[in-house]
C-alpha positions, 0 to 999 in steps of 0.5 A: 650302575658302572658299565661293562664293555666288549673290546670293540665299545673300548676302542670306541670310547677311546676314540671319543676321549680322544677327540675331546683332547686327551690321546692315547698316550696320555691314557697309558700315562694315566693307567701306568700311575693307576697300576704304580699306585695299587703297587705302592699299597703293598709296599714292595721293596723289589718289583719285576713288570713282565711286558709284551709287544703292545699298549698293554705292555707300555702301561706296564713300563710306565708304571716301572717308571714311576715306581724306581722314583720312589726309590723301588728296586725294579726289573722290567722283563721285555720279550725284545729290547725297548728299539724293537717294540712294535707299538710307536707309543709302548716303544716311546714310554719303553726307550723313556724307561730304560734310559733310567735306573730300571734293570731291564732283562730281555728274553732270559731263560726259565731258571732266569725268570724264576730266579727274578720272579723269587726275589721279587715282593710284586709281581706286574702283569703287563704281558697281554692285553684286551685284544688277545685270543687263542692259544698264548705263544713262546715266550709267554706260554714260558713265562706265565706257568713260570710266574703262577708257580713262583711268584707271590703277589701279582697285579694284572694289567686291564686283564691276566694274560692269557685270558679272552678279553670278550669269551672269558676263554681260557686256550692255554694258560693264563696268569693267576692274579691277586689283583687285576687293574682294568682300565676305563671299564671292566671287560665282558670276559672278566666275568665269563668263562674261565674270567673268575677264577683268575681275575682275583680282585678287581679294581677300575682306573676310569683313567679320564676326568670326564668319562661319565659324560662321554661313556653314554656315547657307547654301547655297554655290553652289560652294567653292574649292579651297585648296592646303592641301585636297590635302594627302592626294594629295602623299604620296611612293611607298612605299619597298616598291612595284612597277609593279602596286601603284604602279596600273594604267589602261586607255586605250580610245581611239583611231581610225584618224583620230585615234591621236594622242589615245590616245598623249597620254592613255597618256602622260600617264597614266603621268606622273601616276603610274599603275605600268602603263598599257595602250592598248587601240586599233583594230588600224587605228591599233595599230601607230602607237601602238605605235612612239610609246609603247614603254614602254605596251603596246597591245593590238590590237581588230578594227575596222570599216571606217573604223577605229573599234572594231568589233562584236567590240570590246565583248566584248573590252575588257571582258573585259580591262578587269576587270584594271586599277584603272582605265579611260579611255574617249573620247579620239579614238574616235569615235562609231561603232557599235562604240563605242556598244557599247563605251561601254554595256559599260564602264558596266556594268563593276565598275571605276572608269571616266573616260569623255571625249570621243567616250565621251561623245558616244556616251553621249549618243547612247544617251541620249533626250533627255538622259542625266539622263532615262535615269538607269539607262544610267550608274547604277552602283556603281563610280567614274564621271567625266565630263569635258564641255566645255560643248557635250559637257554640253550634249548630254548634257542634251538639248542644252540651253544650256551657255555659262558656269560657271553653266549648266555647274554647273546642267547637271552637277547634272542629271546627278548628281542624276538618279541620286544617287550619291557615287561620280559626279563630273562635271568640266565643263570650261572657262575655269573648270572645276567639279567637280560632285558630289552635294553638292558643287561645287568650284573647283580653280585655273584653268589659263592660256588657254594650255591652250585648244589641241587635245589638252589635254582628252586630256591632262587624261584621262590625269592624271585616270586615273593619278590614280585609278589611284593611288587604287586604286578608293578615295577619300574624296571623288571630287570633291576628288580630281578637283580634285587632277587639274585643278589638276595640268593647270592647272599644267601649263599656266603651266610650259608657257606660261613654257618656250614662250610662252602663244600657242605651246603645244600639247597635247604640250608638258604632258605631259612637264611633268606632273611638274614640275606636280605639284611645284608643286601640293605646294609650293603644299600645303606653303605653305599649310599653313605658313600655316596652321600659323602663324595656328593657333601665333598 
C-alpha cells in the first residue's frame, strides 16, 4: 500500500528527511529532474513553465533548467522578476535559471500569455502549491482560465493550481491537467471533492533514496490500495467443497415499494461467491422476489400495513440469522417500525452483519444526536460493515456535513473510534470510496461515473456479503478485505461501461459481470505482483 498524506504530515516527513541530510533545496533539485523527466516523455519542442511565489514555483524553474540543456525551447512566465521572488530557495534556482538561455517574460498580459501558451507543445504548471486555499488571485485567476482555454497538453506540479491540497476544493478556477506530478506522496485533496476530475494521471516523485524507511514516522492521512494487497482473496474453490462450505448470506431487505433492491443484493451476492444465499423479505413483496431469483430461496416475514417488516419481523429473522456466515441488512427496507427493531436485533446478534441503506437510516434514527454519541447501540463482538454514502454518514453523525473524501474520513473515524473495535469497518461511499478502519484508511481503486446510477450501493452490498461469506466470519484486516469488494464493484462498473456505454448503465447490467470483474482484479493482482517480483530478482 503507498500512503496518502495531509500538507501538515508533508512537512513533517520533510522534516525528517531533512535531519537525515538531504535539505530542502536538494528535494526541489529532485522534484524539478522529476518534472523535466515526464516533460521530455512527450518530446516537446517549445515548452512555457508558469510559476508562482513559492517552493512550488522553484521546481518549476528547475525543471525549465534542466530542459533548455537538452536543447528545448523554453519560457519561463514569473508573476515578478527571479530578485523578487519571496521564497530564499525558489529565488536562488530562479536567479540560476535566468542567467541561462531561458526566455523569461514576467507579468505579461492575456493576449500575451495566450499567445506563448498557443506556441507552446507543453504546458508546466508550477503556478500554486500544497499550501493554497480559497479563491485564487490576479495574476493567476488570468493566467489558468487563460491556460485551460489554449493550451494543449499540461503537466501539474504536486497539484493543479488552484485546487485545495487538503479539501479537494475548488473556490475559483483551477488548472486542468493531463498529468499532475505530486511529490513525496500523494496529497488527500488529489482525490477529494473536485480533486478528480482535474488531477488527470498522476504520477509520484518519492524524491528521496530512503523514504520507505522514514515515511513510517509519519502519520498517513490514508493508503492506497495496490492490486499486489489482495493477493490473499484470488485463491480458486477447493477441489473438496459444497455450497455450505463455499459460504452462506442472509439478505434482510426488501419492502413492497422497493423489492428490486433485494433481488439485486441476492444476486450479486451469489456472484460473488457466496455457496447459498437466502432472501429473508416481507411477505407483501415475497412472492416477486421469488419468481425473479429462482435459484435463492426466500423466506416470507409477516409485514405491516404498507409492507415493510412488521412487529413480529425481529424475533423471526434473528432467529434465522443464527444460521448463515454472514448477514445483509438495508437494501430497499425502508425505516418503518418493524425495521427499527430488526436493525437493533441483528447488531446484538453474534454473526458478522453488513447494514446498508435503509439499515442505516434506521440505525441513525435509534441513535441521539449521532450514533457515535451512542457507541454501546453498535458496539458488538462480531464483524460490522457500514456502508453510507455521504448523506447517510452525515445522519449518522448527527447530521453534520459530509460532502467530500475528507469530511467523509473524519465522519468515519467518529464512528469507529467512538467504540474502538477492529472488527468494525465503515465503507463511505462515493466518488472516491474510503475504507475506514480503527487504525487505518484505505484507498481501493475507484469505479467509473458510470456507477453513479440507482441500485449500484445494492449491488456493492451484495458483493461485500458474498465476500464476507466466503470468509467464513475470519479476516485479517476486515478493512483490506472491504477494499477487495469496492475494487471488485469498481471493475464492474469499467466492464459495464466498455459493453454499454458510461451514460447507458444500470445497476442490473453489474451484476452478471461480477465474475468478469473479479478476473480482472486477479490479473491486475498477477501483474503487480510480477512486477514486484521482477524489481526483488534486480
Amino acid at each position: 500500500m503507498k500512503p496518502i498524506l495531509s500538507t501538515e504530515e508533508v512537512k513533517k516527513l520533510e522534516d525528517i528527511i531533512e535531519r537525515e541530510g538531504t535539505s530542502k533545496a536538494e528535494l526541489m533539485e529532485h522534484a524539478g529532474e522529476f518534472v523535466a523527466s515526464l516533460a521530455l516523455s512527450y518530446k516537446p519542442h517549445d515548452v512555457v513553465v508558469l510559476v508562482g511565489f513559492g517552493n512550488n514555483g522553484g521546481d518549476g524553474w528547475v525543471a525549465a533548467d534542466i530542459l533548455q540543456q537538452h536543447d528545448i525551447g523554453v519560457t519561463v512566465v514569473s508573476p515578478v522578476e527571479p530578485n523578487e521572488i519571496p521564497s530564499a530557495l525558489a529565488r536562488h534556482v530562479a536567479r540560476r535559471t535566468a542567467g541561462r538561455d531561458v526566455t523569461v517574460v514576467v507579468g505579461p498580459s492575456r493576449d500575451e500569455l495566450t499567445d506563448l501558451l498557443s506556441k507552446a507543445d507543453l504546458v508546466i504548471d508550477a503556478i500554486l502549491g500544497t499550501g493554497f486555499h480559497g479563491a485564487v488571485k490576479p495574476p493567476f485567476s488570468i493566467w489558468i482560465p487563460t491556460l485551460n482555454e489554449v493550451a494543449g497538453r499540461v503537466i501539474s506540479v504536486d497539484i493543479p493550481s488552484g485546487l485545495n491540497a487538503m479539501t479537494g476544493v475548488v473556490e475559483d478556477c483551477c488548472v486542468r491537467a493531463d498529468k499532475t506530478a505530486t511529490m513525496i506522496a500523494p496529497k488527500i485533496g488529489l482525490y477529494s471533492a473536485d480533486g478528480p476530475q482535474y488531477v488527470g494521471e498522476l504520477v509520484c516523485g518519492e524524491l528521496y533514496d530512503q523514504l520507505d524507511e522514514v515515511i513510517g514516522d509519519v502519520d498517513h492521512e490514508a493508503e492506497i490500495v495496490e492490486p499486489g494487497d489482495l493477493v490473499d482473496y484470488i485463491e480458486p474453490l477447493p477441489a473438496i467443497v459444497n455450497k455450505y462450505s463455499r459460504g452462506s448470506v442472509l439478505v434482510v431487505a426488501g419492502s413492497a415499494r422497493y423489492p428490486g433492491a433485494a433481488m439485486m443484493a441476492a444476486k450479486a451476492a451469489a456472484r460473488a461467491g457466496a455457496g447459498y444465499v437466502t432472501v429473508a423479505a416481507p411477505d407483501a413483496c415475497a412472492n416477486l422476489i421469488r419468481m425473479a431469483l429462482p435459484s435463492i430461496p426466500v423466506i416470507a416475514i409477516p409485514s405491516d400495513s404498507r409492507g415493510s417488516f412488521g412487529a413480529a419481523a425481529r424475533q423471526e429473522i434473528c432467529e434465522i440469522a443464527s444460521k448463515y456466515d454472514c448477514v445483509l441488512c438495508g437494501p430497499g427496507m425502508t425505516t418503518a417500525a418493524g425495521c427499527m427493531q430488526v436493525v437493533s436485533g441483528l447488531l446484538e446478534s453474534d454473526r458478522p452483519l453488513i447494514l446498508d441503506a435503509d439499515a442505516l437510516n434506521c440505525l441513525s434514527r435509534l441513535a441521539i444526536d449521532g450514533i457515535d454519541k451512542t457507541p454501546d447501540l453498535y458496539r458488538r463482538e462480531a464483524p460490522l460493515i457500514l456502508t453510507p454514502h455521504h448523506r447517510e454518514l452525515s445522519r449518522l453523525v448527527g447530521d453534520a456535513p459530509v460532502d467530500d473524501l475528507s469530511t467523509a474520513i473524519d465522519a468515519a473515524q467518529r464512528i469507529e473510534w467512538a467504540v474502538g473495535s477492529d472488527n468494525l469497518v465503515v465503507v463511505a461511499k462515493g466518488a472516491t470510496t474510503a475504507i475506514v478502519g480503527v487504525e487505518k484508511v484505505l484507498i481501493p481503486i475507484a469505479g467509473p461515473a458510470s456507477l453513479a446510477t440507482a441500485g449500484s450501493g445494492d449491488v456493492l452490498a451484495g458483493i461485500l456479503a458474498g465476500i464476507v461469506a466466503t470468509s467464513h466470519g475470519e479476516a485479517d484486516r476486515w478493512e483490506l478485505l472491504a477494499a477487495y469488494g469496492v475494487a471488485v464493484h469498481s471493475y464492474t462498473g469499467f466492464a459495464a461501461a466498455a459493453e454499454y456505454g458510461e451514460k447507458s448503465v444500470i445497476a442490473t447490467d453489474l451484476i452478471d459481470l461480477i465474475g468478469e470483474a473479479m478476473q480482472l482484479v486477479e490479473n491486475e493482482v498477477c501483474k503487480d505482483l510480477d512486477v514486484l517480483s521482477e524489481g526483488e530478482a534486480e
